[in-house]
N, C-alpha and C positions, 0 to 999 in steps of 0.2 A: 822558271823552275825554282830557283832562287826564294821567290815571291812566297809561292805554295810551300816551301820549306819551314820557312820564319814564320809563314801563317798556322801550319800545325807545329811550331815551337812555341807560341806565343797561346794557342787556341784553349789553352785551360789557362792560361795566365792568372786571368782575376783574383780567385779564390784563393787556388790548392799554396799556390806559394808566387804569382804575378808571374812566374815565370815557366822553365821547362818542366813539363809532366806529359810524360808519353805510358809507352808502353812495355812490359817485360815477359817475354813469354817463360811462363811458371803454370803448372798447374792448381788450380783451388785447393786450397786448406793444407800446402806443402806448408814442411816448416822449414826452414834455412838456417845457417850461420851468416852471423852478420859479418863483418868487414870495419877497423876499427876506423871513423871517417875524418876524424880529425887530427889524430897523433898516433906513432907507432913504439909498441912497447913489446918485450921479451913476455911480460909476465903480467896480469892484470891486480895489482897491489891494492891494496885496501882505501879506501876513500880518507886524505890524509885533511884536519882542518883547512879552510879557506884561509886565506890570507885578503884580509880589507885594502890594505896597501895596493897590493898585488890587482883584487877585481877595481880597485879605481883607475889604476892604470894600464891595463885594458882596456876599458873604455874609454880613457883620454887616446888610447893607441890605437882605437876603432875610429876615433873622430877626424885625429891626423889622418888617416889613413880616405877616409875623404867624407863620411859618415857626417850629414848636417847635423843630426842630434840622435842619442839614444837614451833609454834610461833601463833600469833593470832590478829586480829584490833577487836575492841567492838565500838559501836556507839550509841550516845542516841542525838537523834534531831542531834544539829549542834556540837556536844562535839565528841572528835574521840579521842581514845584511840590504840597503838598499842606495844604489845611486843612480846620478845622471851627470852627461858630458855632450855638450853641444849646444846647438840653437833650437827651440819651437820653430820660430821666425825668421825667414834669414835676410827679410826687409827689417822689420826692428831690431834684432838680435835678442830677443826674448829668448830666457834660459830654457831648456827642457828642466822637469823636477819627475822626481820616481814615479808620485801619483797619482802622473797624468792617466787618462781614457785614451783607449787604444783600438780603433777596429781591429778585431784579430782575425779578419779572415776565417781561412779553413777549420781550424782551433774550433770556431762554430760544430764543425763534424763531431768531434767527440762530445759535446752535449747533446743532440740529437740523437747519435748510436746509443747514448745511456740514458735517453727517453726511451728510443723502440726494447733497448735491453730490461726496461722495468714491465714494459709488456708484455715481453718473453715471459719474466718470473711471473707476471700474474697470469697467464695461462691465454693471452689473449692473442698474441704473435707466438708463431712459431718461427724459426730461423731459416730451417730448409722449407720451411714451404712458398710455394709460388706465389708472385706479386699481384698473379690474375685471381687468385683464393681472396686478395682485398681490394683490389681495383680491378675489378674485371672491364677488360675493353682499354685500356688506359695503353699498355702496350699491345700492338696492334700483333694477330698472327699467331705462332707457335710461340715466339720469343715470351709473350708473357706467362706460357705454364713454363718454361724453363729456368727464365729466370727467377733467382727464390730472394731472399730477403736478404739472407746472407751474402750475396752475391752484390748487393746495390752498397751495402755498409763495409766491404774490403773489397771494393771497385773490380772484381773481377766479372763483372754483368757481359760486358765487350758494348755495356751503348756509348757512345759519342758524346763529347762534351759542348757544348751549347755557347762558351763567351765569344767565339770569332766569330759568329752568328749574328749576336747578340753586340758587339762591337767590329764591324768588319773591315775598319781601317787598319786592326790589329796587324792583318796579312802582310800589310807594307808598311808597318811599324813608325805607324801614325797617329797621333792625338788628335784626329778629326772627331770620328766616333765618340771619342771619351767626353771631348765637350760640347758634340752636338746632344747627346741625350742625358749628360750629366743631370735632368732632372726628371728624366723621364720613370713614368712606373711602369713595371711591365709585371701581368700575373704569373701564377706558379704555372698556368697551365699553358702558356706562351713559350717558357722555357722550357717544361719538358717539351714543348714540340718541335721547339729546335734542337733539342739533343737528340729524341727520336729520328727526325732528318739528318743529322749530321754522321759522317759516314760511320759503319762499325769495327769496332777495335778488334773483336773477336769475337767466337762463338762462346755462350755462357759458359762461364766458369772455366775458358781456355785460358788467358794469360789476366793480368795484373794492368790494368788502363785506366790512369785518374780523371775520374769523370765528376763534374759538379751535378750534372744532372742526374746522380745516383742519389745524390744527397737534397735536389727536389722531390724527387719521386718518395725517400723517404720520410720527407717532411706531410706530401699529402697520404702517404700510410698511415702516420700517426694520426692525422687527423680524423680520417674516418674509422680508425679503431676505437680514437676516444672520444669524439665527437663533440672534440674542442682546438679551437685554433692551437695550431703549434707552438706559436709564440706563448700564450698564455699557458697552456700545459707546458712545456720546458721553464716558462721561470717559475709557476710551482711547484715543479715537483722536482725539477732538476737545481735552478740558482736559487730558489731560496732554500731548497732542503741541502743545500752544501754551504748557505749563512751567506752567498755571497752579498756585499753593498751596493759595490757598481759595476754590473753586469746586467745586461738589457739589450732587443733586439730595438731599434732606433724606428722610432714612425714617424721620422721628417729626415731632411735632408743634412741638417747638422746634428753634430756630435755636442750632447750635453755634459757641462761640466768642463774641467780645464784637461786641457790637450794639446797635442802637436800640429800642426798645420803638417799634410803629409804629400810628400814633393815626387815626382813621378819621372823619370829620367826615360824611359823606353829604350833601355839597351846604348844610352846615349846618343838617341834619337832628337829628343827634347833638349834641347838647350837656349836657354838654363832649364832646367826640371821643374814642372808646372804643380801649381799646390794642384791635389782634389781633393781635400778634409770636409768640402762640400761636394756631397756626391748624393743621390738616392740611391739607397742601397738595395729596393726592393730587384734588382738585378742578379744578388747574392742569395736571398733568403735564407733557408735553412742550410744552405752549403755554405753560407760564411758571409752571415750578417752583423754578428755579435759585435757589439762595446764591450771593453773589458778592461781591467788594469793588471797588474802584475801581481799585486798580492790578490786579487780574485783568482787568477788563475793559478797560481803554486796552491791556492786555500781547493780551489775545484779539484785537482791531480791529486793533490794529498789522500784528500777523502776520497775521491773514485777507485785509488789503489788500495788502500785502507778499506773498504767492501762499507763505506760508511754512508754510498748514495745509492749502490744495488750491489747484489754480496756476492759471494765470492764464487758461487756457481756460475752467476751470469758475468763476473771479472775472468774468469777464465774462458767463455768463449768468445770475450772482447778481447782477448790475448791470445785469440786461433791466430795465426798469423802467415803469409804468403812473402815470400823474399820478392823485394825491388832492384832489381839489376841496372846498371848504367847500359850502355853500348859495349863496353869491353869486359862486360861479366861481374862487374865487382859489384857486391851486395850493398845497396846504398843504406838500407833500412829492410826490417819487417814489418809488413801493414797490418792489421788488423778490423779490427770493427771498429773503424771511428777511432783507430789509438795505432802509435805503432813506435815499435824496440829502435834504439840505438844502439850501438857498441860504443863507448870509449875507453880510455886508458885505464879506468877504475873500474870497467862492468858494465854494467846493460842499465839503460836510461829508457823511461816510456813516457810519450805525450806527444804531440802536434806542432807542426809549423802554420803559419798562414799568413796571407797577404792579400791587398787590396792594392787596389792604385795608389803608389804614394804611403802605403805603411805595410811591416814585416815584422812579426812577430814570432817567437821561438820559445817553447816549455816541454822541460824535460822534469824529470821526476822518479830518483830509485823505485824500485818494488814496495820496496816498505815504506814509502814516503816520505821520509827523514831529510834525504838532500833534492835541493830544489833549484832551478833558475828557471826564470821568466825575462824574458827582455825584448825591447820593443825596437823598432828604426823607422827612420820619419823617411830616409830615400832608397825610394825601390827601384831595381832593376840599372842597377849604376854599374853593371861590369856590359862587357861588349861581346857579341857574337864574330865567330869566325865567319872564313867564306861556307863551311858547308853547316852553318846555325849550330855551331855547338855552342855553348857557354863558356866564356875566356874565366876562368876564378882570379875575382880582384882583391889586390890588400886588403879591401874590409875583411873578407873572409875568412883570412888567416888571423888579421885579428880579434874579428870578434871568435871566433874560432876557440883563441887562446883564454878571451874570458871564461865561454863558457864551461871550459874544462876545469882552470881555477876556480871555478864556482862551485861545480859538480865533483873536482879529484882531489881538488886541493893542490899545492908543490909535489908532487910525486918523485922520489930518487930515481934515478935507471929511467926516466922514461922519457926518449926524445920527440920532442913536438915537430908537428908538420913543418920539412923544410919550403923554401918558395917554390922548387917545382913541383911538389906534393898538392894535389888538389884535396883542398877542404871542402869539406861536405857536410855542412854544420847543418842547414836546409836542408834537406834531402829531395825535396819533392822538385827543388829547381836544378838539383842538378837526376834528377830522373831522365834515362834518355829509351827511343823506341830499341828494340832488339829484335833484328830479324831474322 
């Protein structure tokens, strides 16, 4: 029992955030209030400058706190702040530096949502309409006139996620898997057939379940509407019409350019924490394949809130948003199309988490684009599971927690930060839990 527990805690692992991503039952296109997840405050005060002092140490207090290396850029209007603190390497003790390359995981999803959202405006996708109107036959039954487009890009479709399938040593929270096909390729159409098998979350458009395989499905959407590889249509139209330099989906098994080697812990299963900075990623694809660095990504949110890579009609139904509940009701985030709201101490923050085996990545971003953080971590999945597979929240959390608020709030007066028995919810997507 045990087994099957940690097997669907782990089962969206990969992508969404390596870790917990379940399900919340919500209905399609509710909107919610959020829940503030890091700090709690009387009154939401105004975005006060950063303090450089302050985000440096933060991240020295992420690394203590057991954090091999992080690195990170923060932005407020035209002020850019960028560091690092820790190891790349933790055989040579090579430094992290701000400009490394970062696989960002899920982060992948909201470039993809704002490829299919450019189809929308151009009259080619519609959003409510069914997956079988583009892929007919692809989902097998009634489920493909039900399910619509909109449904695959704020994960409320109910299909099943594909990585414990796809690595099934996950179940028993095992690194067998991970390096027996660490080079294997697997096609798009392999994995939606293991999300299709894999059990269902819900009936369309009932609750809210992170699934990678929504965000394959939507990558062969794109393709046969434009009738060009994904890959190559998202870095056209999407990285390079937002200027980015290095930003690219990988078609080999290492990461080009300087980066982190990124260390894999398994809920502190692995010991010591195994690199996988060589991994094939063709596993992830369009649900969270991407290279990226941190000023790419505050440059990509900027301008997608900004209406500067598709406008502000199609930014407002990527900001339709469905509340994400824990197990005891409390709203982690609201999801959207490929994008989803935070609360903190200052306001509402919009952008992505993601993760890969071995790296985590985090970007938030006001509405107006003005304040920014991006930040990256080389060890994933370093806190531990209870007996009934919850997520224990470890020091790193509280302090990287603490950066990113310094980043995004600034010193705030009046407003007290997460005490230690206060769970931080910086991630959101890993502390997601099912609701029954």
């Amino acid at each position: 029992m045990m087994a099957r527990r940690l097997g669907r805690f782990v089962a969206a692992a990969g992508v969404a955030a390596a870790l917990t991503i379940a399900s919340a039952q919500v209905p399609a296109q509710a909107a919610g209030p959020g829940a503030p997840p890091v700090a709690v405050a009387t009154q939401r005060p105004p975005t006060m400058p950063f303090d450089p002092a302050k985000l440096r140490a933060t991240l020295d207090a992420t690394r203590d706190a057991g954090m091999y290396g992080l690195f990170s850029e923060a932005r407020d209007g035209r002020t850019a702040w960028d560091g690092a603190s820790g190891v790349a390497d933790v055989r040579t003790g090579r430094p992290v530096t701000p400009g490394m390359r970062q696989r960002v995981g899920s982060i992948t999803k909201s470039f993809v949502a704002t490829a299919i959202l450019q189809q929308v405006e151009q009259g080619h996708i519609s959003l409510d309409a069914s997956v079988a109107q583009y892929l007919p036959g692809l989902i097998p039954g009634r489920l493909g006139q039900q399910i619509t487009v909109r449904m695959l890009l704020n994960h409320t479709s109910g299909i099943g996620d594909y990585v414990v399938t796809a690595f099934p040593s996950l179940k028993e929270l095992s690194p067998q898997s991970l390096d027996e096909f660490r080079f294997r390729n697997v096609p798009p159409e392999q994995l939606i057939q293991w999300g299709l098998s894999a059990p269902r979350t819900g009936m369309p458009g009932e609750r809210w379940s992170y699934s990678n395989t929504n965000y394959i499905i939507a990558g062969r959407l794109l393709e046969k509407v434009t009738g060009t590889k994904a890959e190559q249509y998202i870095t056209r139209n999407v990285i390079e019409k937002a200027g980015l330099r290095h930003t690219y989906f990988p078609d080999s098994p290492w990461v080009v350019g300087p980066h982190s080697r990124m260390y894999e812990s398994l809920y502190q299963h692995v010991k010591p924490p195994r690199d996988y900075s060589v991994f094939n990623m063709s596993w992830a694809w369009t649900a969270g394949a991407l290279v990226s660095t941190m000023d790419d990504l505050n440059r990509f949110y900027r301008k997608l809130l900004t209406g500067r890579i598709i406008g502000m009609d199609a930014l407002a139904q990527m900001k339709r948003t469905v509340p994400v509940k824990d197990a005891d009701g409390n709203v982690l985030m609201n999801y959207g199309l490929g994008l989803y709201s935070l609360d903190l101490p200052c306001g509402t923050f919009w952008g992505h988490d993601g993760a890969v085996f071995g790296a985590g990545t985090q970007s938030l971003t006001s509405a107006g684009g003005a304040r920014q953080v991006s930040v990256a971590l080389n060890l994933m999945k370093y806190q531990q599971l209870n007996a009934n597979g919850t997520l224990v929240p470890h020091p790193i959390d509280s302090a990287l927690g603490a950066h990113v608020v310094e980043a995004l709030c600034g010193t705030q007066p009046g407003v007290r930060t997460a005490g230690p028995d206060e769970l931080v919810r910086l991630l959101p997507l890993q502390f997601a839990r099912t609701v029954r």
